[in-house]
N, C-alpha and C positions, 0 to 999 in steps of 0.2 A: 334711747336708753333701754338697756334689756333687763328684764329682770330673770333673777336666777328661779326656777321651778322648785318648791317648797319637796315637793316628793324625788325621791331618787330614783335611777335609772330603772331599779328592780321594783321599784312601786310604780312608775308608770307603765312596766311591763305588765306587772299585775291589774293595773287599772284596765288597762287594754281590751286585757282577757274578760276584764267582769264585766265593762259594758260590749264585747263582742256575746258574753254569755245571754246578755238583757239586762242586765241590771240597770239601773235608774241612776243618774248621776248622783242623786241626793242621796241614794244607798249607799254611792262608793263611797262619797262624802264624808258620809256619817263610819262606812267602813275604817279608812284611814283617821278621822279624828277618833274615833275609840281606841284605836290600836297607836293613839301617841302624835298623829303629824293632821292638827288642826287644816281644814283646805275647805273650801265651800262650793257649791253644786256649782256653780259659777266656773271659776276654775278646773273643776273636772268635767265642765262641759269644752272649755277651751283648750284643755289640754288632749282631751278624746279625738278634737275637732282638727287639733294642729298635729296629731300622729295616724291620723286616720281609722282611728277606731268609733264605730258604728254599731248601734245595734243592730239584733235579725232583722230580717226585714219581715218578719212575723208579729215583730214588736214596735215598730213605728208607729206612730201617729203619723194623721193628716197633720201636713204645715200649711199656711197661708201665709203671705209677704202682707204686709201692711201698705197700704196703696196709698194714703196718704202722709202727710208729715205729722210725727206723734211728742211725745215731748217726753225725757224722760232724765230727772233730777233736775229739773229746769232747764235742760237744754234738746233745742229743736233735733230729731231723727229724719231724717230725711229717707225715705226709701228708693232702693236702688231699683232704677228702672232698667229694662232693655238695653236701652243704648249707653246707659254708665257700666254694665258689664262689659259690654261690647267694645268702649275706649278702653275701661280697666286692662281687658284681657290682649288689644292691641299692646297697649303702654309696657304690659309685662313681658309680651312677645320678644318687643323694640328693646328689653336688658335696661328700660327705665328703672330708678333708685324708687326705693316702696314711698321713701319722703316725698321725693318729687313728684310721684303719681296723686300720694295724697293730695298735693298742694294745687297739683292741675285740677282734679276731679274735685276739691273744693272738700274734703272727708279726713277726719283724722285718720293717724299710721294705723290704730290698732282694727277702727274699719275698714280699711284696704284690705287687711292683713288678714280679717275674717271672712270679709269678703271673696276672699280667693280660695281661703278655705272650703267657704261653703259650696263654689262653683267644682270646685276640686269635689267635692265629698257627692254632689247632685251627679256629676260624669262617671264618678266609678258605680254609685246608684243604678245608673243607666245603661252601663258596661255588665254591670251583673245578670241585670234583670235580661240582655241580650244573648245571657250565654244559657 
């Protein structure tokens, strides 16, 4: 099931622009619910994440993967090791369906789904920092 994205084409173009400027997801957040289209930092983390919009690299933080399994709303997070990117990114190769990968790799669709985002967003990271 997909759901439709609350902001329109021309707000996530804008969004785009404010976290390529640095802004802070909860800035945009709060940007667009004052200007009328309630959305939560949440959501314009995902949606930054799924059009490839990043801030400077001036403005990052350190990240850190969670190394072990955390719990969150009551349900187990399992952290993606080495070798589940590594089938992940086989299985996507191979023109596997995102459901069927989930179901192999044992991970709901929408962590797949981030999942490849975030290896997508670490590569062009790494592309930049080479040029």
């Amino acid at each position: 099931m997909t759901r439709r994205c609350r902001l329109s084409d021309e707000q996530l173009d804008e969004m785009a622009r404010l976290r390529e400027r640095g802004w802070g997801t909860g800035r945009i957040a709060e940007h667009f619910t004052r200007a009328g289209t309630p959305i939560s930092g949440s959501s314009i983390n995902w949606q930054c994440m799924r059009l490839g919009a990043d801030a400077p690299a001036r403005l990052r933080g350190r990240s850190s993967a969670p190394r072990v399994t955390y719990w969150r709303n009551g349900r187990p997070c399992r952290p993606w090791t080495a070798e589940d990117d590594a089938k992940l990114l086989e299985l996507e190769r191979a023109g596997v369906k995102l459901h069927i990968v989930a179901q192999r790799l044992g991970r709901a669709n929408s962590s797949v789904r981030g999942r490849l985002l975030t290896l997508a967003r670490r590569d062009a990271r790494r592309e930049e920092a080479s040029v």
